[in-house]
MINU-665612 format. One record per residue: x, y, z of N, C-alpha, C, O, CB in turn. Coordinates in steps of 0.2 Angstrom, whole numbers, padded with zeros to 4 digits, always signed. Glycine has a CB too. Layout:
<guvexs>
XYZXYZXYZXYZXYZ ...
</guvexs>
This chain:
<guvexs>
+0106+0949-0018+0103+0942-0018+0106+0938-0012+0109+0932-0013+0105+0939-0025 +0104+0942-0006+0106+0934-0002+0103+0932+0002+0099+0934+0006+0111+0934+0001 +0106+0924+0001+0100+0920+0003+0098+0917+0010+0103+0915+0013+0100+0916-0001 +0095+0916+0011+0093+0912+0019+0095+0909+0020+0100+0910+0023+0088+0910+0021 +0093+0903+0017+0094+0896+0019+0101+0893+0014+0103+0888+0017+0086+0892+0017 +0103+0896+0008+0108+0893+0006+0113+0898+0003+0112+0904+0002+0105+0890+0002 +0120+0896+0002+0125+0901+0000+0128+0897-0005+0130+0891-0005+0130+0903+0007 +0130+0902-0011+0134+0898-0019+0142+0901-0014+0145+0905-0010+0131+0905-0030 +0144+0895-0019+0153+0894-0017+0155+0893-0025+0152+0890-0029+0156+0884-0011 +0160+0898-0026+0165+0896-0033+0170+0892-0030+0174+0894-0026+0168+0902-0038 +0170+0887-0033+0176+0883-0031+0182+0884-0034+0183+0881-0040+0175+0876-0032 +0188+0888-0030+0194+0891-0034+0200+0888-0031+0206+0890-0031+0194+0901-0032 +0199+0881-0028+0205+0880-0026+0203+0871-0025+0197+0870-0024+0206+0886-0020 +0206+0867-0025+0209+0859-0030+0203+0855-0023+0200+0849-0024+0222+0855-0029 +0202+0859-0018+0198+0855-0013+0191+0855-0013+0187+0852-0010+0200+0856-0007 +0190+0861-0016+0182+0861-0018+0182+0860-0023+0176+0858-0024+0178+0866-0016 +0185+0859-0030+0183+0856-0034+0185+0849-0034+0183+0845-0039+0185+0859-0039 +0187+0847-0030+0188+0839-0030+0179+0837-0026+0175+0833-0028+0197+0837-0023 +0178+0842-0021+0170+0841-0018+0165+0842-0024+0160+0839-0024+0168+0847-0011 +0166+0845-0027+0161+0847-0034+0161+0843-0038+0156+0843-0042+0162+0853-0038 +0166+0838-0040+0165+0831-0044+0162+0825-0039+0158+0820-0041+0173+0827-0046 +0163+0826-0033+0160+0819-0030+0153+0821-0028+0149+0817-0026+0164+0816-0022 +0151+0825-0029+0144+0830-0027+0138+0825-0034+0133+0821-0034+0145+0841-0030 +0144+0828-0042+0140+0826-0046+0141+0818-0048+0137+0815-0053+0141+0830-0050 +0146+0815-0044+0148+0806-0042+0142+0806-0040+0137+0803-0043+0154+0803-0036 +0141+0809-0034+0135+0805-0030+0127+0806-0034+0122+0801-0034+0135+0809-0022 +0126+0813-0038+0119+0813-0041+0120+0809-0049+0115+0804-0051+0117+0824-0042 +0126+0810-0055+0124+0806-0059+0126+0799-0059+0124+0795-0063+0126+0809-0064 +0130+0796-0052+0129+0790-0054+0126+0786-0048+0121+0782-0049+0135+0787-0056 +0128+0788-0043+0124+0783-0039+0115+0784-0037+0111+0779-0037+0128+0784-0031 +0114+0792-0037+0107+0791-0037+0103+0793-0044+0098+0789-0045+0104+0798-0031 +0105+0796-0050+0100+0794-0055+0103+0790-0061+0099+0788-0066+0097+0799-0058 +0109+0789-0061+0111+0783-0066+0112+0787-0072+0110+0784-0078+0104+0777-0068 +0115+0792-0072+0114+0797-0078+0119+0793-0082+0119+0791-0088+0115+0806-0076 +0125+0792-0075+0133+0791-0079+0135+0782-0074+0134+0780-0069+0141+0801-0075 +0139+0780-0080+0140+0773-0078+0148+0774-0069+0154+0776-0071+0145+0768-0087 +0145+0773-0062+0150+0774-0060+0158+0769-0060+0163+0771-0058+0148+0775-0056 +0155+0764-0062+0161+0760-0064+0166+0763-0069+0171+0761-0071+0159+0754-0067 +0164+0770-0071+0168+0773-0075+0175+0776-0072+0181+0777-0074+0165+0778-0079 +0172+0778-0065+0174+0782-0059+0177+0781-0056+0180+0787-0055+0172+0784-0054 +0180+0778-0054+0183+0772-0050+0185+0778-0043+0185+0776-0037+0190+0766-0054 +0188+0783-0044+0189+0786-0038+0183+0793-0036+0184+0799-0035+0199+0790-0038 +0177+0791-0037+0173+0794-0034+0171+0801-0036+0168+0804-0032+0175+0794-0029 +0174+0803-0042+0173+0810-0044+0170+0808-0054+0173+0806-0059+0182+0814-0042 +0164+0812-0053+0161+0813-0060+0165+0818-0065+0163+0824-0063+0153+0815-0060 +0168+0818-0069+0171+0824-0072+0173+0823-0080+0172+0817-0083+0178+0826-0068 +0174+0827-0083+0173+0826-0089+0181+0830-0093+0185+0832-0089+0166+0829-0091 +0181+0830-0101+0185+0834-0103+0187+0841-0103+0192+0843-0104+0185+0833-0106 +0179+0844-0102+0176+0849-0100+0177+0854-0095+0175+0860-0095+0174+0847-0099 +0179+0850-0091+0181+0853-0084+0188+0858-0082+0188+0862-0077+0182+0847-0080 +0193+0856-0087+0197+0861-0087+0197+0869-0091+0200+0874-0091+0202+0858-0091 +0190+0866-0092+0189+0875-0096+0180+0879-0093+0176+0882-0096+0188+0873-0107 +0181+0876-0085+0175+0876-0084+0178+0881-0077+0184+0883-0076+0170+0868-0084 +0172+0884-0072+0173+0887-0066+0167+0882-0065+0164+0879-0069+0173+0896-0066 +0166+0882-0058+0163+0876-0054+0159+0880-0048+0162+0884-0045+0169+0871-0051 +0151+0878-0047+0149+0881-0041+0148+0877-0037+0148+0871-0038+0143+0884-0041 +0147+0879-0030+0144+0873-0024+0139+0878-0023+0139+0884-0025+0149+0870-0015 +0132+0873-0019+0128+0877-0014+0128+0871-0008+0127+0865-0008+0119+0880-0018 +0131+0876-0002+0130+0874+0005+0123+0876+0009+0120+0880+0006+0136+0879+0009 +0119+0874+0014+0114+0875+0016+0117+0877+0021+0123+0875+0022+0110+0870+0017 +0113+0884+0025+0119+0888+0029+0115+0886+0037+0116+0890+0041+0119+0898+0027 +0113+0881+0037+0109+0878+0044+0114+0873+0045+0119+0874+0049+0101+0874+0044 +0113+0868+0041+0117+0860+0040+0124+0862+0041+0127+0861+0046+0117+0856+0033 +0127+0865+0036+0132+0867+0031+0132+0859+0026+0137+0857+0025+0140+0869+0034 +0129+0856+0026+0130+0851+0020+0130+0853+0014+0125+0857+0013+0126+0846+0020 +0134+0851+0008+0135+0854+0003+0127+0849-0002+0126+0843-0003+0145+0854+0000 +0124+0854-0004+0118+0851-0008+0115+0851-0018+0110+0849-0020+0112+0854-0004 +0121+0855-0021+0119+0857-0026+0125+0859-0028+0128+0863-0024+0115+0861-0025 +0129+0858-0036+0132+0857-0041+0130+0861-0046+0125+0860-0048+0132+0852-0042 +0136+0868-0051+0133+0868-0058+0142+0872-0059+0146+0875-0055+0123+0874-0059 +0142+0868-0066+0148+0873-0071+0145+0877-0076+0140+0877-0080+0155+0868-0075 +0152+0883-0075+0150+0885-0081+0155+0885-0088+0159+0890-0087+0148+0893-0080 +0156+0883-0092+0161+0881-0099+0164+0886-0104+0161+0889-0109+0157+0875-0104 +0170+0888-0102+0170+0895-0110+0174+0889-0114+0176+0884-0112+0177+0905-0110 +0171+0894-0120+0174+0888-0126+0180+0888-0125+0183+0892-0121+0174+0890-0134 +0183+0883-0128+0189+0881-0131+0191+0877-0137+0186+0877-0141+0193+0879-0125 +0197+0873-0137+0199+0871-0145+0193+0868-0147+0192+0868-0153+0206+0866-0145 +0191+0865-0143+0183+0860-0146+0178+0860-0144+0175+0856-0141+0181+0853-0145 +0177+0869-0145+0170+0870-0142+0166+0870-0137+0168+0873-0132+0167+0868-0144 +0161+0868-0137+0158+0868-0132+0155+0862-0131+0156+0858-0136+0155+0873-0133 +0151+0857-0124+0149+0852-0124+0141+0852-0127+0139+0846-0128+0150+0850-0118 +0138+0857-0129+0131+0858-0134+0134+0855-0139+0132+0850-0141+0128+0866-0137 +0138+0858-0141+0141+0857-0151+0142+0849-0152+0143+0847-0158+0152+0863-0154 +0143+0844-0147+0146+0839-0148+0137+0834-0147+0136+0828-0147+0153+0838-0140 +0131+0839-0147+0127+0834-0146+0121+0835-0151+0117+0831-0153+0126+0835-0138 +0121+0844-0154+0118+0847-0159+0120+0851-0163+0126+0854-0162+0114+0850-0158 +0116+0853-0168+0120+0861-0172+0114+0867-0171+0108+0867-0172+0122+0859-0183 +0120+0872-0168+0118+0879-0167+0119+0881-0174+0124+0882-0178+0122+0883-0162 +0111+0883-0175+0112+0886-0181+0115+0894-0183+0115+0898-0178+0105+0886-0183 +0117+0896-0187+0121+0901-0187+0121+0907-0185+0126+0911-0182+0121+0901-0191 +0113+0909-0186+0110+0915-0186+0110+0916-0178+0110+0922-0176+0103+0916-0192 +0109+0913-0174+0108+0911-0166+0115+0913-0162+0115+0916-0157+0107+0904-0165 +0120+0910-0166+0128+0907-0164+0128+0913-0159+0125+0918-0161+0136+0906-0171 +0131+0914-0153+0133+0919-0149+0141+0920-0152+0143+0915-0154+0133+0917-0141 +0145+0928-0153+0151+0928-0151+0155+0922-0146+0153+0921-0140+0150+0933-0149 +0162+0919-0149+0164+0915-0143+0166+0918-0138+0167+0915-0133+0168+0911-0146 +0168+0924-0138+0172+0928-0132+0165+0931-0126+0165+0933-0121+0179+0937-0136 +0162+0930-0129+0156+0932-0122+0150+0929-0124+0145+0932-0125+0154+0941-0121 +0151+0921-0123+0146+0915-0121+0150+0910-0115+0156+0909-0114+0143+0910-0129 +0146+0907-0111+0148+0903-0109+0142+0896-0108+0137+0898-0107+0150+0907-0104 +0142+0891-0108+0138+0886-0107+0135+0882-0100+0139+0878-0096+0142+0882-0110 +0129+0884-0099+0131+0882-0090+0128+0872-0092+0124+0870-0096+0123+0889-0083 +0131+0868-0087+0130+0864-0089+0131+0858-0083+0137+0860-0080+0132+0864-0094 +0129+0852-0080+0131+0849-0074+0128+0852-0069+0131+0853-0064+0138+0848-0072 +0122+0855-0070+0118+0857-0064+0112+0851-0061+0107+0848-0063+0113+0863-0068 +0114+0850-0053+0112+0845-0051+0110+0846-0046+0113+0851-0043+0115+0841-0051 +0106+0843-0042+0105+0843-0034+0105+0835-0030+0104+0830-0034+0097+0848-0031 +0107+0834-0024+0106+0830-0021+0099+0827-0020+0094+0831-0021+0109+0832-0017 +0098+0820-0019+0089+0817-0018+0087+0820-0016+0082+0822-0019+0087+0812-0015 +0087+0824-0007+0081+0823-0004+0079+0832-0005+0074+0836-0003+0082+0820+0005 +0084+0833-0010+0082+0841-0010+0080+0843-0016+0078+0848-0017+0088+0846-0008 +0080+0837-0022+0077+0837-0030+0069+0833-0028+0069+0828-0025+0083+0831-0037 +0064+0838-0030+0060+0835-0031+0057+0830-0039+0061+0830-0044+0058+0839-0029 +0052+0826-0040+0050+0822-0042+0047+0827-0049+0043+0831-0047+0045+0819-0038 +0049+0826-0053+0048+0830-0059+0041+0828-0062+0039+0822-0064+0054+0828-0064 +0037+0834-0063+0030+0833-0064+0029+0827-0071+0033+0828-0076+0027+0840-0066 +0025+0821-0071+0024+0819-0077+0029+0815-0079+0030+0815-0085+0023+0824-0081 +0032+0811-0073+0037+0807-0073+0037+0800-0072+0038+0799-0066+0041+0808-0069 +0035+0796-0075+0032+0790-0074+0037+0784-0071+0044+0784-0071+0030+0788-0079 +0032+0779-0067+0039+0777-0063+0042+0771-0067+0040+0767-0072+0036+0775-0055 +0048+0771-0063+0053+0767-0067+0058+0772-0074+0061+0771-0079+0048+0760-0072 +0056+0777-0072+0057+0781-0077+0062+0784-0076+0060+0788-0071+0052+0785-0078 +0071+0786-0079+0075+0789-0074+0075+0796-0073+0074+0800-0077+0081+0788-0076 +0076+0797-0068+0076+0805-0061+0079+0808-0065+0083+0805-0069+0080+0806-0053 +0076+0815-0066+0081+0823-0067+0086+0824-0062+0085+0822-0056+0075+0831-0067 +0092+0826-0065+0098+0827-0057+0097+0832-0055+0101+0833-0051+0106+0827-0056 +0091+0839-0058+0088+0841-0056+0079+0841-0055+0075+0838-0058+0090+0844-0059 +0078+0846-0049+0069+0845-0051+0065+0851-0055+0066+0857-0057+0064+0844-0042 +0063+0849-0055+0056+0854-0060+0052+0856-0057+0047+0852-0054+0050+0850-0066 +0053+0861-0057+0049+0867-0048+0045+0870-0053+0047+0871-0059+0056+0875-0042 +0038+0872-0051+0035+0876-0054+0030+0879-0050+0028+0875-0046+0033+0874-0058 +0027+0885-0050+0021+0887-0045+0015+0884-0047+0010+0885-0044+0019+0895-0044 +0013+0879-0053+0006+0876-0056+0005+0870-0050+0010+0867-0047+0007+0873-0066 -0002+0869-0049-0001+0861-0050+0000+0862-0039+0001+0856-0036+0008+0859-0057 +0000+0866-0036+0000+0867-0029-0005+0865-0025-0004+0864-0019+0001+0873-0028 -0012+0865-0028-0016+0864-0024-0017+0859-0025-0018+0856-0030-0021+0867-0025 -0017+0856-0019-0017+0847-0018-0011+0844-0016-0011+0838-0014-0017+0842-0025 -0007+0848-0015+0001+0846-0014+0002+0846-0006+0002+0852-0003+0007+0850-0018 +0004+0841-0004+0006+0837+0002+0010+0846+0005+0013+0850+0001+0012+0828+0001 +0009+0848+0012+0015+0854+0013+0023+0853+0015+0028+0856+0016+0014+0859+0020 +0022+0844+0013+0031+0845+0015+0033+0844+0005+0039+0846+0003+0035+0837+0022 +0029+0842+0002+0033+0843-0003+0032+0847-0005+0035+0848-0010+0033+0840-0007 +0026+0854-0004+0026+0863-0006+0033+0864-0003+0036+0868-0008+0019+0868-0001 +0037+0863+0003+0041+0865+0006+0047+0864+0003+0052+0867+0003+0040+0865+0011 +0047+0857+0000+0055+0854-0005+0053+0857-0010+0058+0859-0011+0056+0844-0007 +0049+0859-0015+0047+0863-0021+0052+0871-0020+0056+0874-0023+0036+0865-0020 +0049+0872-0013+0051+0877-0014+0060+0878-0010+0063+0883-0009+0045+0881-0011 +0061+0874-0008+0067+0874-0008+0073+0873-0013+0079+0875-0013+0067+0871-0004 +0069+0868-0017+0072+0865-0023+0074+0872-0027+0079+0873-0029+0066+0860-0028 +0067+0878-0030+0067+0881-0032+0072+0889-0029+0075+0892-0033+0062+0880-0033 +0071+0889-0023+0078+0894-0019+0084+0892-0019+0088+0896-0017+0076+0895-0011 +0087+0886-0020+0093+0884-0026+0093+0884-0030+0098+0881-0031+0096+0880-0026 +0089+0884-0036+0091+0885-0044+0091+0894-0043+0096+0896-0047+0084+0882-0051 +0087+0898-0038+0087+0904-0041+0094+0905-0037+0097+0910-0041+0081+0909-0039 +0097+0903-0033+0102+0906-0031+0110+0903-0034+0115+0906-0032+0101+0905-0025 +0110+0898-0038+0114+0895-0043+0114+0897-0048+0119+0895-0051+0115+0890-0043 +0108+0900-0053+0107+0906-0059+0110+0913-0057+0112+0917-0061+0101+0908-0061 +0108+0913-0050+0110+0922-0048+0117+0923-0048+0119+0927-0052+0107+0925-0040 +0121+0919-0045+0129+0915-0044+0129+0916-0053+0133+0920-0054+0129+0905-0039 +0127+0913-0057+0128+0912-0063+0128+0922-0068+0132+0924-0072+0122+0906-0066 +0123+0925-0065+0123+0931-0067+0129+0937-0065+0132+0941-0068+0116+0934-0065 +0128+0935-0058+0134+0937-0056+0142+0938-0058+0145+0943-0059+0133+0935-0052 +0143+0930-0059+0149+0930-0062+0149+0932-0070+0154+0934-0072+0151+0923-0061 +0145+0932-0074+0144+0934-0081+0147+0941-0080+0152+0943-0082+0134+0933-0084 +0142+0945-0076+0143+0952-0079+0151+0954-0076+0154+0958-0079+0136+0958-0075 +0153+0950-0071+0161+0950-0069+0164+0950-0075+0166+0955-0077+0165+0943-0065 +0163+0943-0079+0168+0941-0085+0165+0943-0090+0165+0938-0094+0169+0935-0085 +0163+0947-0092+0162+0949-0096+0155+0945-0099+0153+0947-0105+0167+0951-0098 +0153+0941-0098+0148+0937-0103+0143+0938-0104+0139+0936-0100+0148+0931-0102 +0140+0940-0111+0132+0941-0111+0127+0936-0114+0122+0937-0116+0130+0947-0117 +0129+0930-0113+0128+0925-0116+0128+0920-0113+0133+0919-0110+0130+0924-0120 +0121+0914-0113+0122+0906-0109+0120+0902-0114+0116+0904-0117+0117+0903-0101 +0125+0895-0115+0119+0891-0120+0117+0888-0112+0119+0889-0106+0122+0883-0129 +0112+0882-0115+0110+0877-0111+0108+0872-0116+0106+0873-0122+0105+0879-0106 +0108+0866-0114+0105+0859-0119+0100+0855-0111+0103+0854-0105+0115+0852-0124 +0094+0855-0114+0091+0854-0106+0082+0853-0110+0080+0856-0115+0093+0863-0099 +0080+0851-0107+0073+0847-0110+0069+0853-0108+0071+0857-0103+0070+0837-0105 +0063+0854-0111+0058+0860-0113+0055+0861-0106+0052+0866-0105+0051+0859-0120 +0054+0858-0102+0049+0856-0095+0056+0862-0089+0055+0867-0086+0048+0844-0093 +0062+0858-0090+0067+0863-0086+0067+0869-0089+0066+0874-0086+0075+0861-0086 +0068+0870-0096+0068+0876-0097+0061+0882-0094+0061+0888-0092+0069+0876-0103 +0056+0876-0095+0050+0883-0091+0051+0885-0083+0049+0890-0080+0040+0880-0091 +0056+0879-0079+0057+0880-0074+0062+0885-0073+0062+0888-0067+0057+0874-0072 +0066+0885-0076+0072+0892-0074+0068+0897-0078+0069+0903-0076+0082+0890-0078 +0065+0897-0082+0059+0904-0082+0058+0905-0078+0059+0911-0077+0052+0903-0084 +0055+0902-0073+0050+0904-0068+0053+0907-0064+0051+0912-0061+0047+0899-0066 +0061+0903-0063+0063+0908-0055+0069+0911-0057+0073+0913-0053+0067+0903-0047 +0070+0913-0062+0071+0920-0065+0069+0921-0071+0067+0917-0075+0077+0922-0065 +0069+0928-0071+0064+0930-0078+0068+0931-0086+0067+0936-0090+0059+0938-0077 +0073+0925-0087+0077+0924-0092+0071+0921-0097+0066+0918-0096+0083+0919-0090 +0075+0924-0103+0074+0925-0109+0075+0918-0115+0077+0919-0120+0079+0929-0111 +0075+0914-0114+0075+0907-0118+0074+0907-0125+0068+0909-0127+0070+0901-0115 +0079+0906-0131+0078+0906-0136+0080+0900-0140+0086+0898-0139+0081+0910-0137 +0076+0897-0143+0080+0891-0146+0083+0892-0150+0082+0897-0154+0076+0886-0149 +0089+0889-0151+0094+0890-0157+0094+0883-0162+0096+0884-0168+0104+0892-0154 +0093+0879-0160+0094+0873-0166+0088+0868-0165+0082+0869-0163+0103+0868-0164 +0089+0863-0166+0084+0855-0168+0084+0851-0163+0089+0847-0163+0087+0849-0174 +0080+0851-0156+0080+0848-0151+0086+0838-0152+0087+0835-0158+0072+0849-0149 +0087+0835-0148+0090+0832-0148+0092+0826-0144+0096+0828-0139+0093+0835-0150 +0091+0817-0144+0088+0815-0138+0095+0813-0136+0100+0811-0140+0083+0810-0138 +0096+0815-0128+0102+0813-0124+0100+0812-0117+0100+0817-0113+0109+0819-0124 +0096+0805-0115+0094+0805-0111+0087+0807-0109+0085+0807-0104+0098+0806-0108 +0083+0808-0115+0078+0811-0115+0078+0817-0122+0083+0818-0124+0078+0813-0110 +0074+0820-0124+0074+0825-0129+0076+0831-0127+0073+0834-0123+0067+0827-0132 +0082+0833-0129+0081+0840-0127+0085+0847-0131+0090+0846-0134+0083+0839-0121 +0082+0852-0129+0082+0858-0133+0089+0861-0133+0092+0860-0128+0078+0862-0131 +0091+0864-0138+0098+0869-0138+0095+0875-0135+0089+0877-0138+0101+0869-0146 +0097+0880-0131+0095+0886-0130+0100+0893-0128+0103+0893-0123+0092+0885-0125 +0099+0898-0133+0103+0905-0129+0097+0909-0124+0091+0910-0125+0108+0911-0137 +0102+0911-0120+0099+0915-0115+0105+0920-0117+0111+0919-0118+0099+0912-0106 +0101+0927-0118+0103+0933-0117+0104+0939-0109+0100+0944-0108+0100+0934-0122 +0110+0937-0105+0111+0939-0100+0110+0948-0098+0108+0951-0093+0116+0936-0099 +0112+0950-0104+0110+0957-0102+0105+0961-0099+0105+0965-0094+0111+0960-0106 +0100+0959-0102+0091+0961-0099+0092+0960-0089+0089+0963-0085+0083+0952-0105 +0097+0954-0088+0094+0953-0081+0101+0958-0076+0101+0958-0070+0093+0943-0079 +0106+0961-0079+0110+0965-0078+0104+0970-0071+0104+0970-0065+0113+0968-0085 +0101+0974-0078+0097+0980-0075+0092+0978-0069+0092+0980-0063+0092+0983-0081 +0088+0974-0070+0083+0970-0066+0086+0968-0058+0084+0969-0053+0082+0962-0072 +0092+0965-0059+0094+0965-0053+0100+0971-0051+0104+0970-0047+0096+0959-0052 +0100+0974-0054+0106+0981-0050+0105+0982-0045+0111+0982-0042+0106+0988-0053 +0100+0983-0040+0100+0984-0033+0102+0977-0028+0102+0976-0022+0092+0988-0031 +0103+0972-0033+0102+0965-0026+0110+0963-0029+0114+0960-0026+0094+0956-0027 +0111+0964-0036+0120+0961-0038+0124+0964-0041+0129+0962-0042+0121+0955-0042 +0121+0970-0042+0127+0973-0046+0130+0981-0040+0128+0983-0035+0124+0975-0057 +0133+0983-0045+0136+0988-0041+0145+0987-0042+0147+0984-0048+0134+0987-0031 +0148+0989-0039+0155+0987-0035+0158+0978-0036+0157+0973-0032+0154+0989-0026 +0161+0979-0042+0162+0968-0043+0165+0965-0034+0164+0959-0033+0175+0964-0052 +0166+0968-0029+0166+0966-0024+0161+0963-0022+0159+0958-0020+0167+0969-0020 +0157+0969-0021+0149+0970-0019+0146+0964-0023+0143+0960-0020+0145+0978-0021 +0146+0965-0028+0142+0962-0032+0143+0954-0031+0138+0950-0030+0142+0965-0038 +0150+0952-0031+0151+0944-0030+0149+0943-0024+0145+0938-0023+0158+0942-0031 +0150+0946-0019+0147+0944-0010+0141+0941-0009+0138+0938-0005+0146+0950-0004 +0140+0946-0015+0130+0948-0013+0127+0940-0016+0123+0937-0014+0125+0957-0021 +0130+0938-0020+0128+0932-0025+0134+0925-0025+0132+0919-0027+0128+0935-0033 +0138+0927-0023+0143+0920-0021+0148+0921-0017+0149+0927-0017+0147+0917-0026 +0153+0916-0013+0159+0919-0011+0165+0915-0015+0162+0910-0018+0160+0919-0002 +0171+0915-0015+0177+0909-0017+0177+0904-0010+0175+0905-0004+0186+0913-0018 +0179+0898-0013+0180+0893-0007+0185+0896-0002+0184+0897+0004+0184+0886-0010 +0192+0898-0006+0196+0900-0004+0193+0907+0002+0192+0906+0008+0199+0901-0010 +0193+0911-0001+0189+0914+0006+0184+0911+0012+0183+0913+0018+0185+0919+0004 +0182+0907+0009+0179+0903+0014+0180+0900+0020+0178+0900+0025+0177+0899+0013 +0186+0897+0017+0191+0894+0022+0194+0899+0026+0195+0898+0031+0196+0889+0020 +0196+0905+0024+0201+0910+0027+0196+0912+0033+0197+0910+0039+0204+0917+0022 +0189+0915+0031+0186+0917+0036+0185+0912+0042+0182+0915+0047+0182+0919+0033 +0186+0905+0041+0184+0902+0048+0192+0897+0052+0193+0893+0057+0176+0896+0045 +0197+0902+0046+0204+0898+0051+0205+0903+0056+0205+0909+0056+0212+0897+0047 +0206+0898+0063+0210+0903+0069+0213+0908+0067+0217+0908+0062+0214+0900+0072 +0213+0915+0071+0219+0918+0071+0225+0916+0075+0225+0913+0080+0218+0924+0072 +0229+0919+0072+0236+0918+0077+0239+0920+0082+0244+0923+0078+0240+0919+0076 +0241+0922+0088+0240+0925+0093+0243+0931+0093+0249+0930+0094+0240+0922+0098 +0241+0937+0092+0244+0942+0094+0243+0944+0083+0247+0948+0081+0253+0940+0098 +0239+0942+0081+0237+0945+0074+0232+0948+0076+0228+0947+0080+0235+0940+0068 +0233+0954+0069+0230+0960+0067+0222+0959+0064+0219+0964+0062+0235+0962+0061 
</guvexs>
């Protein structure tokens, strides 16, 4: 799975996750108002959450400007951030040792588009709602932000598959409004199940398990293989990031 125009980053080390809170500084408070930034005061959106979370970036591999945010949350002592907003009903519940919650998925303005059926004055998704309907008529530069919008979600899910089958995980919730969920349908062919009573947080929205296994097989020739192979193919660490572009030392191996 790799991609052209964009590259997933796990942020494994205090300087890219410090860039992955001001990422989502900048999308939930300053451009859609999701989160009060006066709460911030040093520039970084983060939560309680975040200590039990792993963290992506996506870089644009033209620019390198970093354009796109998503964690993923294993339980811990208080669950999960779903459980704090709905109830999973039982018969749904995932095992806790192999679910994870993906959640804080965002992108920057000019690379989110305008969410179909959004009226104005009406507050922005920190994601957009990409879909192939609804094309004919559409201006080609926003066919081209559509479709760029959507070649980062597929490559921050793929990053998400990836790491799953690492860590063992067969399981995603998500808490995310019925219109996103047909949109992560679309650019991959995940499994959306409701588990509970939709629920308004900024809007209505749905409790959902995704069952990861089904997309194991599906992609075996683009991510799986060798957990080396397979992570390269779909993300790299920050940390190696940086190694690969520091000088060598004169007279190193």
């Amino acid at each position: 799975m790799l991609k052209e125009n964009f590259e997933v980053v796990l942020a494994d080390d205090e300087w890219s996750r410090r860039l992955h809170y001001q990422l989502r500084y900048r999308v939930f408070c300053l451009e859609t108002g999701y989160e009060d930034a006066t709460a911030f005061p040093g520039g970084e959106e983060k939560d309680e959450w975040d200590d039990q979370a792993v963290h992506f970036l996506v870089r644009e591999r033209g620019s390198k400007q970093w354009v796109a945010a998503m964690r993923m949350v294993f339980p811990g002592d208080n669950g999960l951030p779903i459980e704090t907003r709905t109830t999973i009903e039982d018969d749904f519940r995932a095992p806790a040792d192999h679910v994870m919650e993906i959640s804080r998925l965002c992108m920057v303005g000019h690379y989110r588009c305008r969410s179909p059926g959004q009226v104005s004055g009406e507050t922005p998704s920190p994601l957009a709602t990409v879909s192939a309907e609804g094309v004919i008529g559409v201006a080609p530069s926003e066919l081209r932000k559509r479709l760029r919008t959507a070649e980062i979600l597929r490559a921050l899910l793929g990053a998400a598959v990836a790491y799953s089958h690492e860590a063992g995980i067969k399981h995603w919730y998500m808490f995310i409004t019925k219109a996103l969920s047909k949109v992560i349908a679309h650019v991959l062919p995940l499994e959306l199940r409701q588990v509970g009573q939709p629920a308004w947080h900024r809007g209505e929205r749905y409790p959902f398990l995704v069952n990861v296994d089904h997309l194991f097989e599906q992609f075996a020739q683009s991510i799986m293989g060798d957990k080396m192979a397979e992570r390269r193919s779909a993300f790299q660490l920050h940390s190696e990031l940086v190694a690969s572009t520091m000088p060598r030392a004169v007279g190193a191996m």
